[in-house]
C-alpha positions as CSV (number, residue, x, y, z in Angstrom):
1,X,0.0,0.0,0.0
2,X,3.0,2.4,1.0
3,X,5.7,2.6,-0.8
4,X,9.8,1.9,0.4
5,X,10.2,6.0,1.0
6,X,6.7,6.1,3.2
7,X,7.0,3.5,5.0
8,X,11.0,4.2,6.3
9,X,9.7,8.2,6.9
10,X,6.1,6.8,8.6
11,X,8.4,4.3,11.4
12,X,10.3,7.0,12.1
13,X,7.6,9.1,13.3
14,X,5.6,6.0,14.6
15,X,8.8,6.0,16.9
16,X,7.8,9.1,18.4
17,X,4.5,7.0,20.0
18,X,4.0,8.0,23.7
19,X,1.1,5.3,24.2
20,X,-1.3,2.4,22.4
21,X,-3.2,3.9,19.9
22,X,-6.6,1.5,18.7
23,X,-8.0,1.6,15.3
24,X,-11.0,0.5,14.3
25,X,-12.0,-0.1,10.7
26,X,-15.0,-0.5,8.9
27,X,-14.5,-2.1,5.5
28,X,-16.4,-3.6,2.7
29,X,-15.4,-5.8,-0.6
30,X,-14.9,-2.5,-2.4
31,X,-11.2,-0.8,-4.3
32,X,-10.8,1.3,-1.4
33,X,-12.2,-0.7,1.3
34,X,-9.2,-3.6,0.6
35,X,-6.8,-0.4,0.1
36,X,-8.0,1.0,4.0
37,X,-7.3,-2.4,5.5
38,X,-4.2,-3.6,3.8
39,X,-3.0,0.5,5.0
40,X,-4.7,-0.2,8.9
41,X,-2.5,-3.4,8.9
42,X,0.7,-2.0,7.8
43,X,0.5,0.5,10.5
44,X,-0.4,-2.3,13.0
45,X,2.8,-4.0,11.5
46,X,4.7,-1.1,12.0
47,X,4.5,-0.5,15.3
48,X,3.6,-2.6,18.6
49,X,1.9,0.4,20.1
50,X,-0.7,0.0,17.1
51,X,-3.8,-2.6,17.6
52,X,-6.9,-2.5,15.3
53,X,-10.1,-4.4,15.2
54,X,-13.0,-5.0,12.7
55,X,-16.2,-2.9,13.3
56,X,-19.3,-1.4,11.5
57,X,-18.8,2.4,11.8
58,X,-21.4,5.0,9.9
59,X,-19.5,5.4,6.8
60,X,-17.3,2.3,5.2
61,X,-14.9,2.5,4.5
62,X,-13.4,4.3,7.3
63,X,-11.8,4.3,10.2
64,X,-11.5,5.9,13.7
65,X,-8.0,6.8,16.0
66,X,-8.4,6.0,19.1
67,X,-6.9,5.6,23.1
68,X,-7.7,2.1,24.7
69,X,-11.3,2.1,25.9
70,X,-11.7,6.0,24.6
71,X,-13.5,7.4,21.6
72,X,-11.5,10.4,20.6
73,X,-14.1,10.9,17.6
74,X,-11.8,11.5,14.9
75,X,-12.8,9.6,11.8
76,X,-11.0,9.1,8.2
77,X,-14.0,7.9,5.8
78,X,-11.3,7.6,2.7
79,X,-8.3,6.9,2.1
80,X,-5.6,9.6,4.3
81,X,-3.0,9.9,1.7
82,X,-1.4,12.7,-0.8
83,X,-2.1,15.5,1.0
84,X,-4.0,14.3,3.9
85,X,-1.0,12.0,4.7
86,X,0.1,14.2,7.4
87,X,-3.4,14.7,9.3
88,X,-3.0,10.6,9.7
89,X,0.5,11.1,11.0
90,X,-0.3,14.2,13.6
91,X,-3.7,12.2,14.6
92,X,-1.9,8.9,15.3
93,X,1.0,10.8,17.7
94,X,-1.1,13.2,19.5
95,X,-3.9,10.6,20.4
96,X,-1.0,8.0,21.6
97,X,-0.1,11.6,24.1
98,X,2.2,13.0,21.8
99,X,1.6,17.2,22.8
100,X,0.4,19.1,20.4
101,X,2.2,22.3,19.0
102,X,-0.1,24.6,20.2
103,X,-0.4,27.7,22.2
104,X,-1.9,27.0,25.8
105,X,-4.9,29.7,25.4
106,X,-5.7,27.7,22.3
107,X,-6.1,24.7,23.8
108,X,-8.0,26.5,26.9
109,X,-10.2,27.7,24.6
110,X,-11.2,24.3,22.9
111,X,-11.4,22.9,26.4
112,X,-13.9,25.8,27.1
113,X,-16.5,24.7,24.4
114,X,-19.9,23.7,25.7
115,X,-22.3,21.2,24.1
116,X,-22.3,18.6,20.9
117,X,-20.1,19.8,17.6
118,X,-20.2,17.3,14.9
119,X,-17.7,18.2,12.4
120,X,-17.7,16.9,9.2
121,X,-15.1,17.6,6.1
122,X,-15.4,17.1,2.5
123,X,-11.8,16.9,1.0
124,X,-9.6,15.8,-2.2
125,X,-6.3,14.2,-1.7
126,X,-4.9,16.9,-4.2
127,X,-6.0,19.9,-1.8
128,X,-3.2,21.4,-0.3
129,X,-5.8,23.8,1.6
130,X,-7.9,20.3,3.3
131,X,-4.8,19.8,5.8
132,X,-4.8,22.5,7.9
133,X,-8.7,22.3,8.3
134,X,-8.5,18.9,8.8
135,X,-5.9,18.8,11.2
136,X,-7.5,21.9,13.5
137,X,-10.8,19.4,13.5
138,X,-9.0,16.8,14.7
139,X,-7.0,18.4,17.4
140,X,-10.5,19.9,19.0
141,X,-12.2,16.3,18.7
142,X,-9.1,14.8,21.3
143,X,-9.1,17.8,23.5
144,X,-13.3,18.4,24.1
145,X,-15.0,15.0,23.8
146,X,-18.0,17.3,23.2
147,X,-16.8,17.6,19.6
148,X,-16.0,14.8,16.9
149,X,-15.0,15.3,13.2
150,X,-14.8,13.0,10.4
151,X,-12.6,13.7,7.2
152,X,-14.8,12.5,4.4
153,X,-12.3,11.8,0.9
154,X,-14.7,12.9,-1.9
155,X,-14.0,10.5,-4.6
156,X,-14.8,7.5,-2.2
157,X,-18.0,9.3,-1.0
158,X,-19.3,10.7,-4.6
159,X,-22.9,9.9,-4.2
160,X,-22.6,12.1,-0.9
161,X,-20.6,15.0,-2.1
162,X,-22.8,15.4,-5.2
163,X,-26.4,15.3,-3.3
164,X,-24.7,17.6,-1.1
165,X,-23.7,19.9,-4.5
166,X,-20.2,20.1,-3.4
167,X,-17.8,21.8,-5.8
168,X,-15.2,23.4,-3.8
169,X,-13.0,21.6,-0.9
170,X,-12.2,21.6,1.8
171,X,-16.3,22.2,2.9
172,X,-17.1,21.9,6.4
173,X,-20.5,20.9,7.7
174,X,-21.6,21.2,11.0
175,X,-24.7,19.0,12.8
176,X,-25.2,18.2,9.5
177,X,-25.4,21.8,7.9
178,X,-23.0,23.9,6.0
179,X,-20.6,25.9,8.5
180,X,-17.9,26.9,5.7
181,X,-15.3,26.5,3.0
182,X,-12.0,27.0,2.5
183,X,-8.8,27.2,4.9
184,X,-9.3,28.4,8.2
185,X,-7.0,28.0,11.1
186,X,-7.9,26.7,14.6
187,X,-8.5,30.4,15.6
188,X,-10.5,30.8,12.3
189,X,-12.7,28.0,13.5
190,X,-13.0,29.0,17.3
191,X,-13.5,32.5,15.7
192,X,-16.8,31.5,14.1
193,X,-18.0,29.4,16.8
194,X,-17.8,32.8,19.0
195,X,-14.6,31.6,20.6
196,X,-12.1,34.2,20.2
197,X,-9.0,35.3,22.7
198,X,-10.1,38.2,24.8
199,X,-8.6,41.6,23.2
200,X,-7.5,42.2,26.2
201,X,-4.6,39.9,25.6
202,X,-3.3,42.1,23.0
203,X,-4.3,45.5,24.9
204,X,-2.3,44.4,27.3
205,X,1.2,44.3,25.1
206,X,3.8,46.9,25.6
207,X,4.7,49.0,22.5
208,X,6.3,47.7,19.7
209,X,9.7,49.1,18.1
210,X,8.9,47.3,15.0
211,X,5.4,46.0,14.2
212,X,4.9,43.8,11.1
213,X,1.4,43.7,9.6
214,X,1.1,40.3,7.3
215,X,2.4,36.6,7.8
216,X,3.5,36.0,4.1
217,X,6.8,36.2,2.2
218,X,7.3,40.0,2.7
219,X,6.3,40.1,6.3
220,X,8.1,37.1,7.5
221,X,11.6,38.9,5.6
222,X,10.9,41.8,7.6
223,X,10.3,40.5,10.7
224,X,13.4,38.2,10.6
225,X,15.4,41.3,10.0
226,X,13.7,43.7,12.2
227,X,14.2,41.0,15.0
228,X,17.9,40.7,14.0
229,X,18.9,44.1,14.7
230,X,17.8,43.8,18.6
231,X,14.6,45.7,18.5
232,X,11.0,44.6,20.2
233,X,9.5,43.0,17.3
234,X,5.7,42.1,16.8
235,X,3.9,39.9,13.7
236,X,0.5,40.1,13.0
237,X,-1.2,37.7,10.4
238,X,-5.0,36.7,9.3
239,X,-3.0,33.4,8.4
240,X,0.9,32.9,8.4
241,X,2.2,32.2,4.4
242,X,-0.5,34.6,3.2
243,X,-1.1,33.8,-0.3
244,X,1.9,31.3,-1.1
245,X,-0.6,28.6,1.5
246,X,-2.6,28.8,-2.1
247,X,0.1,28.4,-4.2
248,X,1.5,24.2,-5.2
249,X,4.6,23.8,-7.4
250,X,7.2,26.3,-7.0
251,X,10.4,26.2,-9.1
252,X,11.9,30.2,-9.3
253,X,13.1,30.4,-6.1
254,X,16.7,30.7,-6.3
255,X,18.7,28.3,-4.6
256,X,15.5,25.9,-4.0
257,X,15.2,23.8,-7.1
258,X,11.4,23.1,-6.0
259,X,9.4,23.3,-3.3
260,X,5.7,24.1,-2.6
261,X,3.7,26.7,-0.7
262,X,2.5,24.2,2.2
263,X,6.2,23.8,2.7
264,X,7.6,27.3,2.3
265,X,5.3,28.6,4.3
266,X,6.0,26.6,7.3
267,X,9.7,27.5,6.9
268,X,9.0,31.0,7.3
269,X,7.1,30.6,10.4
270,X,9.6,28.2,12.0
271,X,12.8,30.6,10.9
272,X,10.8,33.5,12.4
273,X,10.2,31.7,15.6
274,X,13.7,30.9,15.7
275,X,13.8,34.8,17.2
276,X,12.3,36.7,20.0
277,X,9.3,37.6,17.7
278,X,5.3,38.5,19.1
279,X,3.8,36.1,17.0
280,X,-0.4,37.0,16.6
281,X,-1.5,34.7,14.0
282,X,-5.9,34.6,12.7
283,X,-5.8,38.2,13.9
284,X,-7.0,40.6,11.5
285,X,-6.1,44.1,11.6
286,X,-9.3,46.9,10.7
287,X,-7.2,50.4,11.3
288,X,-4.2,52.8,11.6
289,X,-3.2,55.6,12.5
290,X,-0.2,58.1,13.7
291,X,-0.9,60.0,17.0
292,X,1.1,61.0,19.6
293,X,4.3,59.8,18.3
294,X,3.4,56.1,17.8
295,X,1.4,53.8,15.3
296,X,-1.8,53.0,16.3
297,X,-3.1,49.9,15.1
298,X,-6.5,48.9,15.4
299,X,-7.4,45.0,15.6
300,X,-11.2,43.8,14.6
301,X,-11.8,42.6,17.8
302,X,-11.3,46.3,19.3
303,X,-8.1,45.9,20.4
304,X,-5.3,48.5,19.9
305,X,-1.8,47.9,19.3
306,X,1.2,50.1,19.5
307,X,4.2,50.5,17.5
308,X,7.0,53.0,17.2
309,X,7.1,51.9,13.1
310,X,5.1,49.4,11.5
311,X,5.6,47.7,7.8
312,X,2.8,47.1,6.2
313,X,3.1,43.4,4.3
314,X,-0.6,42.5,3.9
315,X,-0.1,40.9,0.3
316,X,-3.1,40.8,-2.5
317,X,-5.5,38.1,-2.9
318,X,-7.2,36.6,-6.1
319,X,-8.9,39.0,-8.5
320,X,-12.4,38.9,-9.7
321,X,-13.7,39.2,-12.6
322,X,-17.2,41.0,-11.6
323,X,-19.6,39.4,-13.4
324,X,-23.3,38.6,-12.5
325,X,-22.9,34.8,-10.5
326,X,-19.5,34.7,-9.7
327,X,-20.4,35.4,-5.7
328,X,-23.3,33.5,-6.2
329,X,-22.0,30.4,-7.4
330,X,-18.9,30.2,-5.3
331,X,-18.3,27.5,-4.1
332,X,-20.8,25.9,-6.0
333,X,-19.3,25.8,-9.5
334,X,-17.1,29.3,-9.1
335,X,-13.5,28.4,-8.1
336,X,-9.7,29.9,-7.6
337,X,-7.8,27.2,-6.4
338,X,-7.4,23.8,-9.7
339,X,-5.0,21.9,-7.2
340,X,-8.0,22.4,-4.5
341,X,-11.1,21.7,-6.5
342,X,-10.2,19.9,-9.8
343,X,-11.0,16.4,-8.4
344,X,-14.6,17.6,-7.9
345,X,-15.0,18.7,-11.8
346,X,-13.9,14.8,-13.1
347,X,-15.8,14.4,-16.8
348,X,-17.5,17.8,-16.8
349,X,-17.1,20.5,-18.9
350,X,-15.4,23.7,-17.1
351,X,-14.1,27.1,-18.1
352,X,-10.6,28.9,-17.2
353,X,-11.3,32.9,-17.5
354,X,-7.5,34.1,-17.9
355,X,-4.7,33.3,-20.9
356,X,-1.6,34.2,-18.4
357,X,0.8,31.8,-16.8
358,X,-1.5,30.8,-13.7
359,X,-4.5,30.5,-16.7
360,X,-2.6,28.4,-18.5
361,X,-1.4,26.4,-16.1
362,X,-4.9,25.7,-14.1
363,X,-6.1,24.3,-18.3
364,X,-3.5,22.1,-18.6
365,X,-4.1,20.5,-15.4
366,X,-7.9,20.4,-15.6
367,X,-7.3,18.6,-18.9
368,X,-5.9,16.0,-17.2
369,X,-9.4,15.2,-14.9
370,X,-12.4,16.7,-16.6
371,X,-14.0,16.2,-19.9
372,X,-13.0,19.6,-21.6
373,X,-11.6,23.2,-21.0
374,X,-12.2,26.4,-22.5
375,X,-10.0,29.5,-21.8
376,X,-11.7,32.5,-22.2
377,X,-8.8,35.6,-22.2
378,X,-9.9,39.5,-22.9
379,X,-7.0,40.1,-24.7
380,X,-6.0,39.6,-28.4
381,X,-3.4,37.3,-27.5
382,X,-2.5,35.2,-24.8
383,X,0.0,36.1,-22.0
384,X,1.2,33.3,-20.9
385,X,4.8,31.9,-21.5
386,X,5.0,30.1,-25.1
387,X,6.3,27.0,-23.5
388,X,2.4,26.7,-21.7
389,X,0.5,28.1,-25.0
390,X,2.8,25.0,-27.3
391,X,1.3,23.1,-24.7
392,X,-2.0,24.0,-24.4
393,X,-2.4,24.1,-28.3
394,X,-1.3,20.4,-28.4
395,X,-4.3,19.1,-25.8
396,X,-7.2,18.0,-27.8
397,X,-9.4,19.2,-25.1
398,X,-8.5,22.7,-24.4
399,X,-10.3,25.0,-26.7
400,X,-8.7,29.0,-26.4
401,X,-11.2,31.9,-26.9
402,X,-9.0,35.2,-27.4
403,X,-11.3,38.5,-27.3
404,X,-13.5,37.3,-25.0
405,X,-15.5,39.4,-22.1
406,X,-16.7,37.6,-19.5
407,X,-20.4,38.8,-19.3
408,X,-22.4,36.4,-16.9
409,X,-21.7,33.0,-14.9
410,X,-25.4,31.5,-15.2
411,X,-27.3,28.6,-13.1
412,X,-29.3,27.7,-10.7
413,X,-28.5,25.6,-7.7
414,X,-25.2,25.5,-9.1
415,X,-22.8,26.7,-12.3
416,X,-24.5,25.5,-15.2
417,X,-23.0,27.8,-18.0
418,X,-21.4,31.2,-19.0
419,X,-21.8,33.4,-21.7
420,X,-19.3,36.0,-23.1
421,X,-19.2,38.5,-25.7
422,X,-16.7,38.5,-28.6
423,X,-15.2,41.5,-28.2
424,X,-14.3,41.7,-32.2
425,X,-17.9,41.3,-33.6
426,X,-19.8,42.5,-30.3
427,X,-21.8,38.7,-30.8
428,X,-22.7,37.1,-27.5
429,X,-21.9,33.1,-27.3
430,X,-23.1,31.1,-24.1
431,X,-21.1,27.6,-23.3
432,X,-22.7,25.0,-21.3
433,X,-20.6,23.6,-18.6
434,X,-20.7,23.0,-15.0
435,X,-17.5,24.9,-13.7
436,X,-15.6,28.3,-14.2
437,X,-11.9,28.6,-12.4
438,X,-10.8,32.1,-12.4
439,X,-7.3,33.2,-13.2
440,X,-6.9,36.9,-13.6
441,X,-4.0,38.4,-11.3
442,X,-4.5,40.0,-8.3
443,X,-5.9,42.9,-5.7
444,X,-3.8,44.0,-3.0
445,X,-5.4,43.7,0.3
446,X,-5.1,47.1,1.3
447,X,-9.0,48.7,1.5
448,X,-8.5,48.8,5.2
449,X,-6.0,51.7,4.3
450,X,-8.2,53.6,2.3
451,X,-7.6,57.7,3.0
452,X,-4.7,56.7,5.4
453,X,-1.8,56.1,3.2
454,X,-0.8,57.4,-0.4
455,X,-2.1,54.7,-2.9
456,X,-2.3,54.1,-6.6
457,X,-5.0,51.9,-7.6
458,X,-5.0,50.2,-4.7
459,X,-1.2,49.6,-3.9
460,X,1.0,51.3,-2.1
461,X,3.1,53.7,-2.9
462,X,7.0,53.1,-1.1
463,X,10.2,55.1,-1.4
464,X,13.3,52.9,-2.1
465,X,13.5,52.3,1.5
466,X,10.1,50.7,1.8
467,X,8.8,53.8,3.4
468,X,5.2,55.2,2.5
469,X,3.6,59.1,2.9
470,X,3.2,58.1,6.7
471,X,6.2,58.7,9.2
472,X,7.3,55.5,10.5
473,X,5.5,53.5,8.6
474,X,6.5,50.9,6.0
475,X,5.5,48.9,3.0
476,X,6.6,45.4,1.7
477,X,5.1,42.8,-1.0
478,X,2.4,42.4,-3.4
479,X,0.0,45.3,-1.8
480,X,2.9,48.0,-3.0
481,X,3.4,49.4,-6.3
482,X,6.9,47.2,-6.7
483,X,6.7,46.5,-10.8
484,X,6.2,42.5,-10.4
485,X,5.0,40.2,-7.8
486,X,7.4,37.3,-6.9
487,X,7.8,35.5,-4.2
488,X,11.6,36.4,-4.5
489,X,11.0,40.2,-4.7
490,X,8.5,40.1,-1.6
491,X,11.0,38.8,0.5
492,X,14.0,41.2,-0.5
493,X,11.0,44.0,0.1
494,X,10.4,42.9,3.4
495,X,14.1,43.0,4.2
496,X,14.5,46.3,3.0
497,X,11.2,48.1,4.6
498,X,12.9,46.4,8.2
499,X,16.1,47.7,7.4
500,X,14.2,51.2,6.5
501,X,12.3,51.2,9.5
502,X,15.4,50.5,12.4
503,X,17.1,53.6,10.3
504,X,14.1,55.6,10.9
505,X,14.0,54.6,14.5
506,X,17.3,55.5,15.2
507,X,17.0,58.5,13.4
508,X,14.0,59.2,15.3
């Protein structure tokens, strides 16, 4: 079931055991059923600590992690691999009392939640967003026996996800009803169940010398560097990796031949935790403002924090396109994310609005899963590198549309067409097909600053040294007006909006 590499990398972490762990499976004849047990014996195999027995659970096939004579409530209906590997590693050391790596006002909090919480959530194995939602589920289920969560794997479950009209993972339901899509955090989920750390907390803090606004490429640069020159540093982040979390293969950043967003991300949070960094992660900031010498910065949950400079490193998120149904039908046909949602779209006809690189690239995946693809780009030509147009051209199911407007995403329940308007001729076409994946740049995330800082178009303008028409305050990443936005540039931004900021200070 596992190959050589997995299996030597899974018994060194099944060394890590701290206590039995029992798993009980519910199988049938099926594919996936004879794949779950022969993977539920090699584990057993694997490791003495490991014991599993044959049972009927609600779902099959599936099975549940548990201590000896406990239910712990956490559930794989599925297979656990690709991505969801790792959520069967963490669940398997932190039921057998392996700590988990999380602060203790998190775990106070789950501790703290009253009443019954049945989680349940839809994923594909290709989702590199499903982990982290996953895994937070999982971690509440062991510490509040009031709440249990079962990952649900949709191609083993079709029938389910598609009375359910699910066309966007991960999705989380909640006693049985929709509670919400896409990554979220542990905080993200406490957050919406009305279980948030009291802003006190953060009122509390002394002032900052440096405070960095944004967990991504640019904010973790800066506050690496800020940190480095001695000074009280602070971070705070909806989500630490920002946009790269969204991002799979990555191959142009220089010295790493490849690597992926998951795992990039989670680099730059443990190298910024290697210093004395105030880390607030799922904590979105709603103001600022310079008064009274300092940098005001207001927090959504009321909170204020201070800061003798800040750098602003908030990043930019996916651009729409504005059309009647695309807010309508996300989520239900409308996605961003092909690595995410691709799985869901298998033999049905879907669109790609967007000829650039990422438009490209989302097409020539899709081709490989659904029935056919049609790129719709507004532009004469495509934008996209020539080595992914050669490549597009040469699939026989990829059909390009150049001059095309985007006019309406149309259905009812759920996607069932679009129509568009050739730009040459002014003629308006409608296409049948059950999905649209949009690919068309980026907005910075920066309408929280509107009338505080100089901005063009949304970004904001820096000086060479990262510094913007505020005093003390800074600028970094893909919500500036730097000319391109890399992953590569961010960071170097980052570093030099620090480095601006501790020569402002000691100017100052």
């Amino acid at each position: 079931m596992l190959d050589a590499d997995i299996k030597q990398q899974l018994e060194q972490y099944l060394q890590l055991l701290e206590g039995d762990v029992h798993l009980k499976v519910s199988v049938g004849s099926d594919k996936v059923s004879q794949d779950m047990l022969e993977l539920v014996e090699e584990l057993a195999n694997m490791s003495p600590r490991i014991k599993y027995e044959r049972v009927q659970l609600e779902r099959t096939p599936s099975f549940s992690v548990n201590r000896p004579g406990e239910e712990t409530g956490i559930v794989f209906a599925g297979l656990p691999l690709g991505h969801e590997f790792t959520s069967l590693v963490l669940a398997l050391l932190q039921v057998s009392g392996r700590p988990p790596k999380v602060e203790q006002e998190i775990i106070d909090q789950i501790k703290n939640i009253q009443g019954e919480y049945r989680f349940e959530t839809y994923v594909s194995l290709t989702c590199n967003n499903c982990p982290e939602v996953v895994q937070a589920l999982n971690l509440m289920s062991l510490l509040n026996p009031g709440i249990s969560h079962t990952m649900i794997e949709g191609t083993a479950f079709k029938d389910e996800v598609e009375s359910k009209d699910i066309m966007a993972v991960p999705a989380v339901y909640l006693n049985g009803e929709f509670f919400e899509s896409g990554r979220m955090t542990v905080k993200d989920i406490l957050a919406k169940l009305g279980s948030e750390v009291d802003s006190s907390v953060y009122e509390e803090k002394e002032p900052f010398d440096v405070l960095v606004i944004g967990g991504g490429p640019a904010g973790a640069s800066a506050a690496i560097y800020a940190a480095r020159k001695g000074v009280r540093t602070g971070i705070v982040a909806e989500r630490f990796g920002g946009q790269i979390l969204d991002t799979t293969t990555i191959e142009n950043f220089i010295s790493v031949k490849e690597t992926d967003g998951e795992k990039l991300a989670a680099q730059l949070e443990a190298h910024v935790r290697e210093y004395p960094v105030d880390i607030m992660d799922s904590v979105s900031v709603e103001g600022l403002e310079r008064k009274d010498d300092m940098i005001h910065v207001t927090l959504k949950n009321g909170a204020v924090l201070k800061s003798k400079t800040a750098i602003i490193a908030t990043g930019a998120r996916w651009r729409n396109v504005g059309v009647p149904g695309e807010e309508e039908f996300r989520t239900k046909g409308v996605a961003n994310c092909t690595h995410c949602d691709a799985p869901l779209f298998a033999g049905k006809d879907v669109a790609v609005i967007g000829g650039g690189n990422s438009g490209l690239e989302s097409a020539i995946d899709l081709a490989g899963i659904v029935n056919h693809v049609t790129v719709l780009e507004f532009a004469p030509e495509l934008k996209a590198d020539s080595v992914l147009q050669e490549r597009v051209n040469s699939l026989p199911n990829v059909t390009v549309i150049k001059n095309a407007a985007t006019k309406e995403i149309t259905g009812t329940d759920k996607v069932t067409g679009l129509t568009y308007v050739d730009r040459e001729t002014n003629e308006e076409h409608h296409i049948e097909l059950q999905g649209v994946f949009v690919q068309i740049g980026l907005v910075p995330n920066t309408e929280w600053l509107e009338g505080t800082v100089e901005m063009d178009r949304g970004q904001i303008i820096v000086d060479k040294q990262g510094a913007t028409s505020v005093p003390g305050v800074f600028a970094a990443g893909d919500c500036t007006d730097s000319a391109y936005k890399q992953i590569i540039i961010s960071m170097g931004s980052g570093a030099t909006a620090a480095l601006g900021a501790f020569d402002y200070l000691i100017r100052h």
